[in-house]
C-alpha positions, 0 to 999 in steps of 0.5 A: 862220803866223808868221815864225819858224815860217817861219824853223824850217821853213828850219832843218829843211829846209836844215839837214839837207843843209847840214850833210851837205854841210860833211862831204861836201866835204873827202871827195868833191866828187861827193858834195857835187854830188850834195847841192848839186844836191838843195838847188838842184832839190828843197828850194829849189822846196819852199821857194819854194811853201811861202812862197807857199802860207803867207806870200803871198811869191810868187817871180815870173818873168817868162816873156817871152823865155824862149824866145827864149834862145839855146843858151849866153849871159851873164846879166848882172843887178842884185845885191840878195841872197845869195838871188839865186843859187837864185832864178835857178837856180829860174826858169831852172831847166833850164839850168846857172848857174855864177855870178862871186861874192866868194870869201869867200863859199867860206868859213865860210857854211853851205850857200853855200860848198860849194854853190859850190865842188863846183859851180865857180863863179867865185870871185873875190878881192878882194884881191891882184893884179888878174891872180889875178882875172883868171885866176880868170875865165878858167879859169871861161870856159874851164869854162862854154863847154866844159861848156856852162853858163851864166855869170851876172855881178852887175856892181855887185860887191856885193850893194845894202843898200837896193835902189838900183842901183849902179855897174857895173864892166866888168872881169869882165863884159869878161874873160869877153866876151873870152874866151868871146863870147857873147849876153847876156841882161840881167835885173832882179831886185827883192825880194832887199834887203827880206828879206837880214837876218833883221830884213827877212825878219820885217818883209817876207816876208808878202805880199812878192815877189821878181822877176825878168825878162829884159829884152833879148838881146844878140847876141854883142858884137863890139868894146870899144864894142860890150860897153860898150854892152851894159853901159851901156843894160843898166844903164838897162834894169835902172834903168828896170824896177825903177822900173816895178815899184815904182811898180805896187807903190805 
């Protein structure tokens, strides 16, 4: 099946709600939850097999230390695609993501923006003062703790164009440490650059993979150093398995 028949089938199968939810938003934000939890829980996994069955695009989760995950912790991952979210949300699909992104992203973007805004995600701005920022965070810790959902923080800022792991910036990772301590579960993530443009996805859905893996479990960090630490070995954990990953895939 060839890749714009795959990109139709997209169209046909998201389109629909995307559309309703544009709609439902400015109306009823319970409405709009109850199309987004649809889109998460019911198309996506549809899709996810649909690629596998008909391109060999396998979306591959790595089950190791699932079990081990305590009651509520923070994801803190490498950041390659907007598909990064549902991607997430499909392997740790019985427990409640609340992701930190760009607030442009609560603008103008279809399906994305309402998703994020009727389901309250942190949505950060880039510009203005460093103290809206910060409060944005908090109000968002205060959230997931008292609603027992789970925080997932991309620490690059930004999504990678060519898969290369960028910088982390402590800032948010820290502000929401600090406001709610909590274990942290660090992840990889590989795939997500190759198909982020419709160019990509025609060049490299067919027999491509998207990974994702937990690869160590913090527990609940105690001080300044010990959230540094957690961030700076997770990094090199992330640098380490996406290293690992591309020299199998060679």
């Amino acid at each position: 099946m060839s890749n714009i028949i795959i990109i139709g089938c997209f169209i046909v199968a998201l389109g629909g709600p995307a559309i309703l939810n544009i709609f439902a938003y400015p109306v009823s934000r319970k409405l709009s939850i109850k199309i987004s939890d649809y889109i998460v829980h019911v198309c996506a996994p549809r899709l996810f097999a649909f690629l596998s069955l008909y391109q060999n695009f396998k979306f591959l989760g790595d089950k190791n230390l699932k079990c081990e995950l305590p009651e509520q912790f923070l994801i803190m991952a490498n950041h390659q695609s907007l598909l990064d979210i549902p991607v997430f949300m499909n392997f740790l699909r019985d427990r409640d993501l609340r992701f930190v992104a760009k607030d442009e992203l609560s603008r103008h973007i279809p399906l994305v923006s309402e998703m994020l805004r009727a389901h309250e995600h942190a949505m950060i701005p880039r510009k203005g003062s460093p103290s809206v920022a910060m409060k944005t965070l908090d109000s968002f810790a205060d959230r997931v703790v008292n609603r027992g959902q789970i925080p997932v923080i991309f620490p690059e800022g930004t999504r990678s164009r060519d898969g290369n792991l960028g910088k982390f910036y402590a800032a948010g990772f820290r502000r929401i440490l600090d406001r709610a301590p909590m274990p942290v579960a660090v992840c990889a993530l590989d795939g997500g650059y190759k198909i982020s443009t419709l160019g990509g996805i025609m060049r490299n859905l067919r027999n491509g993979a998207y990974r994702v893996k937990i690869l160590k479990i913090y527990p609940a960090p105690d001080s300044k150093q010990a959230q540094i630490h957690i961030l700076e070995e997770g990094r090199e954990l992330i640098q380490e398995q996406l290293n690992q990953w591309r020299k199998n895939d060679r």
